[in-house]
N, C-alpha and C positions, 0 to 999 in steps of 0.2 A: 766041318762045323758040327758040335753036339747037339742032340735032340734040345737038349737043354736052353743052347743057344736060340736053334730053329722059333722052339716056343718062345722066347723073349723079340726077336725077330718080328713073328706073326703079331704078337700079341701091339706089337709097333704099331701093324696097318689096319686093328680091330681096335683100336684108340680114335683112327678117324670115322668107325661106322656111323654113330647118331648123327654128325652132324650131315655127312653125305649121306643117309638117309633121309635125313628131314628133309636137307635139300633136294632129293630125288623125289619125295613126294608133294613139295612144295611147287617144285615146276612141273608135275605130272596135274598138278589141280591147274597149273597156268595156260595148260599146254588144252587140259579142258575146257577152261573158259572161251579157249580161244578156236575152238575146234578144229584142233591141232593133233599131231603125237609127239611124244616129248624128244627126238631127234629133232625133227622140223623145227619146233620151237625153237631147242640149245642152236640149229643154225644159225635161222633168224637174230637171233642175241648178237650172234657174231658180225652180222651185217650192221649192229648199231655203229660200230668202230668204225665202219665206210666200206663200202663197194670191194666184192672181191671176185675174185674166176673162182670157176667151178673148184682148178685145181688148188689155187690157196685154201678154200675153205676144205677141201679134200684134207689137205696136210694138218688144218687144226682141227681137224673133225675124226679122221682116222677113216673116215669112210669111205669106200671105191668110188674113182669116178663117176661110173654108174648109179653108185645110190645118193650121190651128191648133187647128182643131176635132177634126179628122180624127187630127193627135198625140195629142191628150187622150186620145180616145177606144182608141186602140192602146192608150196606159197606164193606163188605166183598165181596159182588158180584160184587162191582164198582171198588175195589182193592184199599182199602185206609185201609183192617184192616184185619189181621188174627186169628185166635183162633189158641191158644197154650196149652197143659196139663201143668199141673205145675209138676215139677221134682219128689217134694216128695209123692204129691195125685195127679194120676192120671185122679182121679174122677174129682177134680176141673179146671173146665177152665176158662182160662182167652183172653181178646179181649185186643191184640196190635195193634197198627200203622205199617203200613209198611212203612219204612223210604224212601225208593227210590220213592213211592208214590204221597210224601207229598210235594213237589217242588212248585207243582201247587196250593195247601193252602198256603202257606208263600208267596209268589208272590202276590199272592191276597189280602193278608192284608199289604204286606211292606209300601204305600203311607199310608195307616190310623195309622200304626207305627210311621210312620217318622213326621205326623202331629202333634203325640200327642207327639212324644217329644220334637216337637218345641214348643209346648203351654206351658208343665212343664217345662221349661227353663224359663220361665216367671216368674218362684213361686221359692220362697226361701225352701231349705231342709224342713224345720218346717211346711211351707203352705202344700208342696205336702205329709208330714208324716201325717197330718192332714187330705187331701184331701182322703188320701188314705188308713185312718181308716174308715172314711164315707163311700166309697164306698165298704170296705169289710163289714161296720154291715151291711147297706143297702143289702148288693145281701145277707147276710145272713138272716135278715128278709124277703126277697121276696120268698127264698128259704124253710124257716120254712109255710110261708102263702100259696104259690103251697101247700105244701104238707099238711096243714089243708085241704085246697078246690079240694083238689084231693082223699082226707078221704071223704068228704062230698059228692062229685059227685057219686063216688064208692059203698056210703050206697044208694043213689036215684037210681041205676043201678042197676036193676036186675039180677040175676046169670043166 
């Protein structure tokens, strides 16, 4: 590949900086509010979807066992999330939301809800189906790449 190329390349994945920066500072103020760090918080998010083990959330989070544990357990101690055994293997546990909790998360995001769906009111059914395959390959490539470079970090890190 020419340099030439490379820079047209780069210049691809410096096309999504502002908005993944606003968004990295937007849930850094969330993550604040909520006397959090903004790992813990992006967990949490994932626990809206429903109840999951340490190691699912491991797989969409990129993070070691160990520091997935280590999240749970911050929000667990802040009271936004409990471990539950599962019914049939007692062995397996799984990390839920506590719903009487979570008031003060939804509160906190309703003005950036209600903004964006005054923007989508803007966009015809077709625009925003469109819009919003983009943004699921997109966080799916972002999501595949963490976890290449979370492979690579891990081999340069000594045991």
């Amino acid at each position: 590949m020419s340099s030439m190329n490379d820079k047209k390349v780069a210049e691809k994945a410096v096309q999504l900086s502002p908005v993944s920066t606003h968004t990295i500072f937007y849930h850094q103020t969330i993550a604040d509010h909520l006397a959090l760090n903004p790992t813990d918080h992006k967990c949490l998010l994932y626990l809206f979807e429903g109840r999951k083990t340490m190691g699912q959330l491991s797989q969409l989070t990129g993070l070691t066992l160990g520091a997935q544990t280590a999240s749970i357990e911050r929000l667990e101690k802040a009271g936004f999330v409990r471990r539950v055994h599962d019914d049939d293997d007692r062995r397996r546990v799984y990390a839920e939301i506590i719903p009487t909790n979570i008031k003060k998360i939804i509160t906190l995001f309703m003005p950036l809800g209600q903004a964006v769906a005054k923007l989508e009111a803007t966009y015809s059914p077709a625009e925003l189906h469109m819009i919003h395959d983009y943004m699921q390959q997109t966080a799916r490539i972002l999501r595949e790449e963490t976890i290449k470079l979370r492979q690579k970090l891990d081999k340069k890190t000594p045991q």
